[in-house]
Structure formats: C-alpha cells, structure tokens
C-alpha positions as CSV (number, residue, x, y, z in Angstrom):
1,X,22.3,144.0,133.2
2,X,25.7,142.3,134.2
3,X,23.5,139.8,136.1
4,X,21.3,138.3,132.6
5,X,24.2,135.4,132.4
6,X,22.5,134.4,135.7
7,X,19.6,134.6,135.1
8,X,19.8,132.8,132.1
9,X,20.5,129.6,134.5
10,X,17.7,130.7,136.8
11,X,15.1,131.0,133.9
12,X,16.1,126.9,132.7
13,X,16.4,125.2,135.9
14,X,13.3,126.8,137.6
15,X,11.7,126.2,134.6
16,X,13.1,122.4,134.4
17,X,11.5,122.0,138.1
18,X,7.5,123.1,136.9
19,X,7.4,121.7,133.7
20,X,6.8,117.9,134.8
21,X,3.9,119.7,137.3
22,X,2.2,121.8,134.5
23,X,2.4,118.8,132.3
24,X,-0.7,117.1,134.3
25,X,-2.6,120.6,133.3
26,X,-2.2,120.2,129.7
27,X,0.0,117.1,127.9
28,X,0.7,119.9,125.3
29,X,2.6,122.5,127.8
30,X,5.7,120.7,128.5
31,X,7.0,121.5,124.9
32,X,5.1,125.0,124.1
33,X,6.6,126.0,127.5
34,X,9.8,124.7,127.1
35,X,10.0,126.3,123.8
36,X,9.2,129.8,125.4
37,X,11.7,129.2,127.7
38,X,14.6,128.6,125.2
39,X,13.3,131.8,123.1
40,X,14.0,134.0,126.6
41,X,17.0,132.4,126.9
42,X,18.0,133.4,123.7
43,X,17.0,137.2,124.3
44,X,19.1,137.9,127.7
45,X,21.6,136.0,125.8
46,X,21.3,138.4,122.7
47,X,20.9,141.3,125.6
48,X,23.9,140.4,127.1
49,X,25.8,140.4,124.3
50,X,24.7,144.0,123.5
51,X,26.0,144.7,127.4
52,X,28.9,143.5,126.9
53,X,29.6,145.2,123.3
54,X,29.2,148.3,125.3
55,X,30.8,147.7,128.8
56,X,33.4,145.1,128.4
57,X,33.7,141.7,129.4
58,X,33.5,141.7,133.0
59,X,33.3,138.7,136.1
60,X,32.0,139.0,139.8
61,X,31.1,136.9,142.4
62,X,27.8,136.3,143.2
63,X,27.9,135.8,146.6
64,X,29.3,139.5,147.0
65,X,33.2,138.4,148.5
66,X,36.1,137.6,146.8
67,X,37.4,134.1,146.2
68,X,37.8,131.4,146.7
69,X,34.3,131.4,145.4
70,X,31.6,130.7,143.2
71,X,32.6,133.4,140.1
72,X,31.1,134.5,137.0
73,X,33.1,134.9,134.4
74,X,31.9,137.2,131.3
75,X,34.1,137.8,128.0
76,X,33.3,137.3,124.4
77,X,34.3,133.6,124.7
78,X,31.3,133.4,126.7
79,X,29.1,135.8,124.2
80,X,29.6,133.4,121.6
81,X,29.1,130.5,123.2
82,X,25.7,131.4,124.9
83,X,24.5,132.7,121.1
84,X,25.3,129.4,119.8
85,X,24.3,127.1,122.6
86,X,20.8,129.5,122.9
87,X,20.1,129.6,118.6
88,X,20.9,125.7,118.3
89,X,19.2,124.6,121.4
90,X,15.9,126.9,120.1
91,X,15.8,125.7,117.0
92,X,16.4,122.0,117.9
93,X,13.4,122.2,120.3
94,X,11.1,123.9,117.7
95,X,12.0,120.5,115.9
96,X,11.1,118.6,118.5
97,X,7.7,119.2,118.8
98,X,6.8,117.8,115.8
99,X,9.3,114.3,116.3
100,X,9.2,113.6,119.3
101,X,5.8,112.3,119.5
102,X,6.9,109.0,117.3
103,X,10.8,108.6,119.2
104,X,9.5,108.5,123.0
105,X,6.5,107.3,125.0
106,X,4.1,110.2,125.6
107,X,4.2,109.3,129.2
108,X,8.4,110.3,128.7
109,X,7.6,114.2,127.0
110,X,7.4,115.8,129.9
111,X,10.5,114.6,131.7
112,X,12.5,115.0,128.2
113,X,11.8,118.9,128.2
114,X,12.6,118.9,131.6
115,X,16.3,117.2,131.0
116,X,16.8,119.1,128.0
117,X,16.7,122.1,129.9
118,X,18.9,121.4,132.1
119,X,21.1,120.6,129.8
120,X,20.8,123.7,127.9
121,X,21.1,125.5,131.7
122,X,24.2,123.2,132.2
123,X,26.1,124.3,129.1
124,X,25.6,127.9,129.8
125,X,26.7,127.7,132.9
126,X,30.3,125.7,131.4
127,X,31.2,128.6,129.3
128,X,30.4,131.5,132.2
129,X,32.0,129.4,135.1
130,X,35.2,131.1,136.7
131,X,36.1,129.2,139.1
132,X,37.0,125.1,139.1
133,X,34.2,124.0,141.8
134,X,31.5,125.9,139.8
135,X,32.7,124.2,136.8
136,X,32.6,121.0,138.0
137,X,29.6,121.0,139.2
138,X,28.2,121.8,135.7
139,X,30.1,118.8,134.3
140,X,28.2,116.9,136.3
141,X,25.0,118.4,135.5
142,X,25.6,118.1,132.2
143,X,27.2,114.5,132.0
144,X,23.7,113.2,133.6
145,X,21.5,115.3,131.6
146,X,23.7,114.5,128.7
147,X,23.3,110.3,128.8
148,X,19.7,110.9,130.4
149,X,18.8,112.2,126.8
150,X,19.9,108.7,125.1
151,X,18.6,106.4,127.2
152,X,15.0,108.1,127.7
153,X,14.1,106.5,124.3
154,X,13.0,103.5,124.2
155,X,14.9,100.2,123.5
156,X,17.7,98.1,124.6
157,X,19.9,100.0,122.1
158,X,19.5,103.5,123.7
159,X,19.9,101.9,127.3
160,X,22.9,100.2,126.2
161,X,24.5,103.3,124.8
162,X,23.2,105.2,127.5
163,X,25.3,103.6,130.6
164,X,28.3,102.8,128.2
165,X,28.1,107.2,127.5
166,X,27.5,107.1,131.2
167,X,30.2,104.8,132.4
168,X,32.9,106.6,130.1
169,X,31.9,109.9,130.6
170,X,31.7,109.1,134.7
171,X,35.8,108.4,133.9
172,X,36.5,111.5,132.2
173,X,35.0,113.4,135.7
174,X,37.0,111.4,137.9
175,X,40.3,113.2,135.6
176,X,38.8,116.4,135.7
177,X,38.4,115.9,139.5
178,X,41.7,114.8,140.3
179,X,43.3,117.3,137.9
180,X,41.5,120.0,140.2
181,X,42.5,118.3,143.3
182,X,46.2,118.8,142.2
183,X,46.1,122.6,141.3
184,X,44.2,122.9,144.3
185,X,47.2,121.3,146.4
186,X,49.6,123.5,145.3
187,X,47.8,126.4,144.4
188,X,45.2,126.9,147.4
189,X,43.4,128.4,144.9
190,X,40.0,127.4,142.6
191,X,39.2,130.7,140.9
192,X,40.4,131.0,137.3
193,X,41.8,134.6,137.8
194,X,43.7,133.7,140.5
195,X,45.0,130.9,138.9
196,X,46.7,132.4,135.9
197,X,48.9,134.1,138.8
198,X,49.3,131.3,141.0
199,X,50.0,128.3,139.0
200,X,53.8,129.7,137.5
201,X,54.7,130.5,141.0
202,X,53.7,126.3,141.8
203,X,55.6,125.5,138.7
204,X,58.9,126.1,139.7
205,X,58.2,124.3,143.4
206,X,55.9,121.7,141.6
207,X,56.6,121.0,138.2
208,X,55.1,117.8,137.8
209,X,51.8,118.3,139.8
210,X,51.1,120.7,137.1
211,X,52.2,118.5,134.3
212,X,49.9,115.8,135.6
213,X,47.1,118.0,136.4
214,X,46.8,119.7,132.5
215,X,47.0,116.1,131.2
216,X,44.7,114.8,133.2
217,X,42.5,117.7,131.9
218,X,43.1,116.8,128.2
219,X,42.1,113.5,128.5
220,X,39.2,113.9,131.0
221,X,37.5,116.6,128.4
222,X,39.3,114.5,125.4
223,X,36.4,111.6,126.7
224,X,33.9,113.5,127.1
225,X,34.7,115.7,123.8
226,X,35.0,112.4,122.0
227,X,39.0,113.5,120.7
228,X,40.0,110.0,119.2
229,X,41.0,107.2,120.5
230,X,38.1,108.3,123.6
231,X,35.6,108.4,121.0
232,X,34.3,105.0,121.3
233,X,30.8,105.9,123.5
234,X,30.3,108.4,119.9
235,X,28.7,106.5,117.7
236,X,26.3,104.3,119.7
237,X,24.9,107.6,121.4
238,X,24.0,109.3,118.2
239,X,23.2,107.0,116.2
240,X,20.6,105.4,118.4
241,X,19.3,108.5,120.5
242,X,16.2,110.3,119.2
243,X,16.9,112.9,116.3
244,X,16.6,115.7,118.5
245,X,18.8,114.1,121.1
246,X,21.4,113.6,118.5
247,X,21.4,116.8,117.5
248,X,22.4,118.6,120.4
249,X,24.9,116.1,121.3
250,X,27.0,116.2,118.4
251,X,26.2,120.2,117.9
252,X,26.5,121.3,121.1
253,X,27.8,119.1,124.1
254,X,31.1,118.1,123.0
255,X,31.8,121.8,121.5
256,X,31.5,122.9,125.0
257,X,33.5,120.4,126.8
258,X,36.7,122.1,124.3
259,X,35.7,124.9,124.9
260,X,36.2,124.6,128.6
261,X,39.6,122.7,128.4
262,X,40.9,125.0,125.8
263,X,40.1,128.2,128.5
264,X,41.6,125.8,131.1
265,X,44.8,125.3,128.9
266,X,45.5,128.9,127.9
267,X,43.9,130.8,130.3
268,X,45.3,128.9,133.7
269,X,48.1,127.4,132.2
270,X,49.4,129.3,129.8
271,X,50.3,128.5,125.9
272,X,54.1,128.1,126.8
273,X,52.9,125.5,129.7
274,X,51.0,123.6,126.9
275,X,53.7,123.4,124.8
276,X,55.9,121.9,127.4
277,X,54.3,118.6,127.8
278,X,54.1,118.7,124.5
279,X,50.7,118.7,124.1
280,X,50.2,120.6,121.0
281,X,52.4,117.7,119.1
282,X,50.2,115.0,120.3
283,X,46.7,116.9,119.9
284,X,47.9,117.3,116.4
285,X,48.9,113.9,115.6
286,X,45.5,112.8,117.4
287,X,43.4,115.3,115.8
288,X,44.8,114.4,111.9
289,X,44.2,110.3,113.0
290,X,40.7,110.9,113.8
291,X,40.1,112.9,111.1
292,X,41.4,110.4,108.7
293,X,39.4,107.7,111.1
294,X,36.1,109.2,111.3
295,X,35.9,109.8,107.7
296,X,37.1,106.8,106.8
297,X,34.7,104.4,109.1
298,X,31.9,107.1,108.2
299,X,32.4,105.6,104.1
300,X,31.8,102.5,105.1
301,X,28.7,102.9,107.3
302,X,25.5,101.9,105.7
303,X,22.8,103.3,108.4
304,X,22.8,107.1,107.8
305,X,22.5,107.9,111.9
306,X,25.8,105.9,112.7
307,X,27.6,107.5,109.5
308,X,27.1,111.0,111.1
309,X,27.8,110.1,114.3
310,X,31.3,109.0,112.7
311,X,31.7,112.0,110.8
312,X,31.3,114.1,114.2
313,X,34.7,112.3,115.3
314,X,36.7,113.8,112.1
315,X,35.1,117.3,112.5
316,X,35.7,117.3,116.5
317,X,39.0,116.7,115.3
318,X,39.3,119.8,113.3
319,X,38.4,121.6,116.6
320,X,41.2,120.3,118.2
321,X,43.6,121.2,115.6
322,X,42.6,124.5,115.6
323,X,43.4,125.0,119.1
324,X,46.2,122.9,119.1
325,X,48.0,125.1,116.4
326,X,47.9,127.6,119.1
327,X,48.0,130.7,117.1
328,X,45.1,133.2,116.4
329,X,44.2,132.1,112.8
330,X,44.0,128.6,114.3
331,X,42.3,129.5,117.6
332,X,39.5,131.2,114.8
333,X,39.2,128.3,112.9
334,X,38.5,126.3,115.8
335,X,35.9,129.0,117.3
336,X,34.6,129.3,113.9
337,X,33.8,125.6,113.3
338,X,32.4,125.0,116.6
339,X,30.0,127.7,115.7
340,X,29.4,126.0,112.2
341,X,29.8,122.5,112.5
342,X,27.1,123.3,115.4
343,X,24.5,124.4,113.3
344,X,25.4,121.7,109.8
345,X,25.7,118.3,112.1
346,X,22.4,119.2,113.6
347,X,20.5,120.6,110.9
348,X,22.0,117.0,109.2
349,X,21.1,115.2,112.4
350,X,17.3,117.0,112.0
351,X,17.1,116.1,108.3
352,X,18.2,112.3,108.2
353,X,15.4,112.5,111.6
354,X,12.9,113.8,109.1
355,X,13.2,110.8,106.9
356,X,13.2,108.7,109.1
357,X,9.8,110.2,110.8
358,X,8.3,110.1,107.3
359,X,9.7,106.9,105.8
360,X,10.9,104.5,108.1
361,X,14.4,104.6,106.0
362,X,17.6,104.3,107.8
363,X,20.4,102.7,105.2
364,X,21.7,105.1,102.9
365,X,21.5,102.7,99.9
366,X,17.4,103.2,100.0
367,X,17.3,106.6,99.9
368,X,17.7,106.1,96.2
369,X,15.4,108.9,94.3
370,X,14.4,110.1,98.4
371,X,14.4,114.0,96.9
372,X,11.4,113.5,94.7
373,X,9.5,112.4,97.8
374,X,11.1,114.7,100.1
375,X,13.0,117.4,98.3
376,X,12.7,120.0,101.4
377,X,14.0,117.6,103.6
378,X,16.8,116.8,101.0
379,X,17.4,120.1,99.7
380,X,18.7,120.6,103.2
381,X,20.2,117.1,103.3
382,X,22.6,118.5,100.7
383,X,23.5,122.3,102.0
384,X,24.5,120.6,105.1
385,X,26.4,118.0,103.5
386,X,28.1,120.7,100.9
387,X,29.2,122.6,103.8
388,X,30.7,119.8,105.7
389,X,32.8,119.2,102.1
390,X,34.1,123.1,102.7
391,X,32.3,124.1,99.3
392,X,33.0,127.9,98.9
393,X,29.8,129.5,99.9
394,X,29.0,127.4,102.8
395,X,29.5,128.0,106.1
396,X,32.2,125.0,106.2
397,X,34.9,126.9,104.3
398,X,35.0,129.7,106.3
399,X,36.0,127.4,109.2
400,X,38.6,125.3,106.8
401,X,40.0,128.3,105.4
402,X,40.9,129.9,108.9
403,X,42.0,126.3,110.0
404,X,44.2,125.9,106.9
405,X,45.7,129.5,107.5
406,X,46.5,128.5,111.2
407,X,48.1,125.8,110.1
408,X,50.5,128.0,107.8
409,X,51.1,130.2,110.2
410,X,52.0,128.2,112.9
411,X,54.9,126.9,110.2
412,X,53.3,123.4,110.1
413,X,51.9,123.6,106.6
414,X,51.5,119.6,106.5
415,X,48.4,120.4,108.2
416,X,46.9,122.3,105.1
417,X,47.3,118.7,103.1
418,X,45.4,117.1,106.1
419,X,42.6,119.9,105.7
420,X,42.1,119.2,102.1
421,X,42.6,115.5,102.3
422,X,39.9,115.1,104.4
423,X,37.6,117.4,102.5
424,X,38.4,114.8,99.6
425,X,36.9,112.2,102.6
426,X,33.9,114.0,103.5
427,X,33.3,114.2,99.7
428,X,33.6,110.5,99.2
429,X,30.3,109.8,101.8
430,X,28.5,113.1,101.3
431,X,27.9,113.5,98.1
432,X,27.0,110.2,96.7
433,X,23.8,110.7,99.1
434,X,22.8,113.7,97.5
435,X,23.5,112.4,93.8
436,X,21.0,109.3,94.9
437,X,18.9,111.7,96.3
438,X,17.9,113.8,93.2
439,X,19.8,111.6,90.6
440,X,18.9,108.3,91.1
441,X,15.9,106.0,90.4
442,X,12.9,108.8,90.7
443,X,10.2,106.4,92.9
444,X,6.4,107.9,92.2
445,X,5.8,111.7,91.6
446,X,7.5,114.7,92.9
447,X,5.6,115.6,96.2
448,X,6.4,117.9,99.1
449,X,7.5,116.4,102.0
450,X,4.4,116.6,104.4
451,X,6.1,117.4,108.1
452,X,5.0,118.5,110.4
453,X,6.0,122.7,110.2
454,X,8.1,122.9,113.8
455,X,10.5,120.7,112.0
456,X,10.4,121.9,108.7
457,X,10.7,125.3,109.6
458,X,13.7,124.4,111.9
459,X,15.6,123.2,109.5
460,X,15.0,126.2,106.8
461,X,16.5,128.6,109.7
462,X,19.4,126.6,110.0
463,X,19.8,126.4,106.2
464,X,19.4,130.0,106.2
465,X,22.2,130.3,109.2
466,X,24.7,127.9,106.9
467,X,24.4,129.8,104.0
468,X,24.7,133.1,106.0
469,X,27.8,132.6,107.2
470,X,29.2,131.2,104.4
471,X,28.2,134.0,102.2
472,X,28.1,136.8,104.7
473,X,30.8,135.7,107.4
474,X,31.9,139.7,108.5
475,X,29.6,140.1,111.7
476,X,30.1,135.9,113.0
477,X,34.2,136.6,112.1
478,X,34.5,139.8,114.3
479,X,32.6,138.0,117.2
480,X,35.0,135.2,116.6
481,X,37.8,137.6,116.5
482,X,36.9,139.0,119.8
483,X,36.3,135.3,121.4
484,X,40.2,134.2,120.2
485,X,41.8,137.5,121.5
486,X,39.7,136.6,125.1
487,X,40.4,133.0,124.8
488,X,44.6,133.9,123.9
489,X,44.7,136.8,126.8
C-alpha cells in the first residue's frame, strides 16, 4: 500500500507512452482511455489517502538505500494535493471529450491525451518529491507538458503564447537550478529530510548562499506561479489555449508550483529563515499589488477568456498571502483556496468554453440575455462567479474567511481590508455577467443548452463540489488542518 503514490506515476506515464499507439486502433480510444486512466488515478489516490489516515505519513526511498537519493515523500500535504490534482484533472478530461473535437485538429487528440497525462503524472510527482533532483526533474516535465498544452491548438496566437510561457517559464528553471546548485554546495546534501538539519548548520558558515538560494527559489516558482510582477506569460496562455487547457492551467499548475516553494520555504528553510530576508514583507506587499492588479485589469477586459485569465493573477495572489502570513489560520486559507479556487477557475474556465463551443461568443458585452439560451451553462457561470466574490455559502468564503483570520492573527489586520476590498473587485466584473446573463435583453425562447453530456455533466460535479464545501466545509477543513500542521512541522 505505501507504494500506490508510485504507482500513481507509473499508471500516467505508461499510459502516456500507448495511447498515441492504440489511437491508430480506434480514433475514439485516446480519450475513453485516457479518461479511465485519470479515474484509477483517482482511486489509489483516494486509497492512499485511507493508508495514510491509518498509518501516518510516511517517506522511503525507492531505490532501497538511504540518501542522497531519489525519495518519496508522503504526508497530508501530499494527500491533499493528489485528491485535488486527481478530482480536477478527471473531471476536466470528462469535459474534454465533448470540446475538444472543435479546439484541435483530430490528427492532434491523440498526442493531447498523451501530454495531459503527463502532466497530470508530472504534478503528482511535485507534491510527493523529497528530494531536490527528483523535484526538478518534475519541473521540467511539467514546464514542457505545461506550454505543450497551449501551443498544440491551432493558430499563431496559441504558438505565440506558447514559446513566450515557454521562454519565461525555461527562466524560472534556470533559478530553481541554481538555487539547488547553492544548497547543494554547502550542504552536500539533496534530500529534503536531510536538509531541514543541514541547512542551519551552513547558515552560520554561509549565510548568504542560503539567502541567495531561498530567493532564487521565490522568484523561480514566483514565474512559473505567475506571483505578480512574473505574471506577464498569464494571460496570453489562458486566454488563447483550448478550454480544457485553460482549465488545468489556472486550476492546477500554478497551485502546485506554491505548493512546492512553500514546502521548500518552511520545510528546508525554516519560517524564522523566511522571515530574515524579509520575505514574508515583500510576498505580502506583492501579493495585495496583484490582487488589486488582476482585478483591476480583469474590469476592463472585454473577451471573457483574457478577463479570467486576469482574475487568476489576484486569486494566485491570495495564495501567496496566505502563506506569507505564516501562521496556521493563514497557512489554511492558502491550502483551502488552492483547493477552491482549483475547482471555481476551472469550472468558470469550462463554462465560458461551453459558450464558446455553442455560440461562437467571446466578448462579455454579447452575452446579453446568454442564460435563456444557455441557462445550465450559466447557472454554473454564476455559482462560480458568486464564489469567487466570497458569497457565504460558496466555497470562496471558506477560503477568505480563514485568509482574513490569518491576517488577524498574524497582527497585520490591514490585510483583512485588502481581503474585502478585493471581494468589492471581483464583484465589480463578476456579477454584471450574471445580471446580463438572466437580466438582460431575453434573445428567442428559453431553451436548454444542447452540449454535449461529458461537459455538461463536468461542470454539474464541480458545481456540486463548490457548493459542498461552502455549505459542508467539516471533512475538506480537517484534511486542510492536517496538510498546514505537515506543511508548518
């Protein structure tokens, strides 16, 4: 049982391998199969939550010696990130197989599944890695996988985006390469245990290797995280990838880049180390700039793709503050929005890719009356975008409220202004869309939406998921509990 983590990686990327080779069997098998894989994925993820319940977190090396070595690292930071990363990448393929046949050439399905999984393989293997050369060779999985998904549509757009994601995400490696490079040097060691014990000793002998290393960390994840100012590759890669693409992007693949540099900052380093530079001071001032940023360049967006993509940058920057509050309310709130935000900015991601599939429409000004022609589409439209507001009984308070009771208890109560301020922001772009939707100038008779059922049904489960946790937080909030205590330890 302590080895279904593993196998969780072997089941993706030997999959990944026969799925271009099956396709030339049956067209259809790529995306069925890839599907079937996700759903295992998700079960030994479930199942090894369950072992871990009972047992403990736990880490070994595969290889069967100690380190320096490849090690697997097993906790409840890890739990919770392979349940979200699993659900969210599930339920985002289940909506692929009804889009993706008008966003990419047929001739392109096959080779799509195949990235996707290793992406999804890629990002389980971030949140399990113990030791530094394991982990980086994930982030380069993932980084290629990553801006392989946004150029593999076509157009000049998607190309574009895809090398600029590419070029600037190849710079954040190089950081994270060096940074390992330097506790290498005066550590000797690459295994994360081992490092929590090693790097204080090098601090007193090498004070500024370590320095230089953690903030070469923070910035090289801070790109590829998309913390502002390194946002800029954001908005071209979201808004012009294919819905699907998008989704996982802005729900998944910067969530686990912080959650890597946050185990790397208090884990390794230590919270007092963190404080030193001080990072905490200029995450935070960061973090409240681009959440004030984001929401204010998502207001004046008019294409509804590119004004998500912006909003991604002020909730990232929620994440951010969370962690950078250091304290265990704030460590929650961060946990807890990664988790929600996840599952909103795709399902929102999913829906604006649904009207798009069935009406062409991409500015928000003509989606006048768009919820008497779509009103499933829409309905979901609107519980995503009351959640991002933090509307009690949406998933998005529970993270706001745990963010804004960080911020109090870290003694930096400005913070809790910043929180509602922004909420006043999001309002401001959300909700107009949703008053047009249903409000405005009713265009023909009311009709159900007519999607295909893979993405309609996708959406309704992460609906359902939303308004779960934001009605019913108890079990999500002990899991999270666990995951801040493991993350803090």
């Amino acid at each position: 049982m302590s080895h279904l983590p593993v196998l969780i990686l072997v089941v993706y990327f030997a999959a990944a391998l026969l799925l271009p080779l099956l396709a030339k069997l049956k067209k259809s098998f790529p995306g069925w199969g890839a599907l079937a894989v996700t759903s295992l994925a998700l079960l030994l993820s479930i199942a090894s939550a369950l072992y871990v319940g009972e047992n403990g977190p736990y880490s070994y090396f595969p290889g069967g010696h100690g380190g320096p070595g490849i090690e697997i690292t097993v906790d409840w930071v890890t739990v919770l990130m392979h349940l979200t990363i699993n659900l969210v990448g599930v339920l985002i393929l289940v909506y692929s197989l009804g889009d993706l046949k008008s966003e990419l050439h047929p001739d392109s399905l096959p080779a799509y599944y195949s990235i996707y999984l290793v992406m999804l393989a890629a990002l389980n293997g971030l949140v399990m890695a113990g030791d530094l050369f394991n982990l980086y060779i994930f982030i380069e999985i993932c980084t290629i996988a990553a801006c392989a998904l946004v150029a593999i549509k076509p157009g000049k757009l998607c190309l574009e985006a895809g090398l600029k994601y590419m070029f600037l995400s190849t710079l954040g490696s190089r950081m994270i390469l060096l940074g390992i490079g330097l506790v290498y040097m005066v550590t000797g060691e690459l295994n994360m245990g081992a490092l929590s014990e090693a790097i204080p000793l090098a601090f007193s002998s090498y004070p500024w290797n370590i320095y230089v290393a953690m903030s070469l960390f923070i910035v090289g994840f801070g790109i590829k995280s998309a913390l502002f100012p390194l946002h800029v590759w954001l908005p071209d890669a979201h808004a012009s990838a294919a819905a699907p693409s998008s989704a996982i992007h802005s729900g998944l693949i910067i969530k686990v880049f912080i959650i890597v540099v946050a185990r790397l900052i208090f884990q390794i380093f230590g919270a007092n180390l963190f404080a030193a530079i001080p990072a905490p001071e200029v995450i935070l001032l960061l973090s409240t700039i681009g959440i004030f940023a984001g929401s204010v360049l998502a207001i004046a967006q008019t294409d509804i793709k590119r004004m998500l993509a912006y909003s991604t940058i002020a909730q990232i920057s929620y994440i951010f503050m969370g962690f950078a509050l250091a304290v265990p309310s704030g460590i929650m709130g961060g946990l807890l929005h990664i988790v929600n935000h996840g599952i909103m900015k795709s399902m929102l991601f999913l829906a604006a890719g649904a009207i798009i599939y069935k009406t062409g429409i991409r500015k928000i000004d003509e989606l006048r009356g768009i919820g008497f022609r779509m009103p499933l589409t829409m309905s979901i439209f609107s519980i995503g975008a009351l959640s991002m507001v933090g509307i009690p009984g949406f998933s998005g308070f529970i993270s706001k409220y745990y963010l804004a009771f960080g911020a109090l208890e870290a003694g930096k109560p400005i913070y809790v202004a910043v929180i509602l301020a922004s909420s006043l922001l999001n309002a401001i772009y959300y909700l107009p869309i949703v008053v047009r939707a249903f409000l405005g100038h009713k265009e023909g008779k009311f009709v159900w939406d007519q999607l295909p059922w893979p993405m309609a049904t996708a959406m309704v489960i992460m609906a359902a998921f939303n308004l779960l946790f934001g009605i019913l937080p108890g079990s999500l909030l002990r899991l999270v509990e666990l995951a801040a205590t493991a993350l803090l330890s």
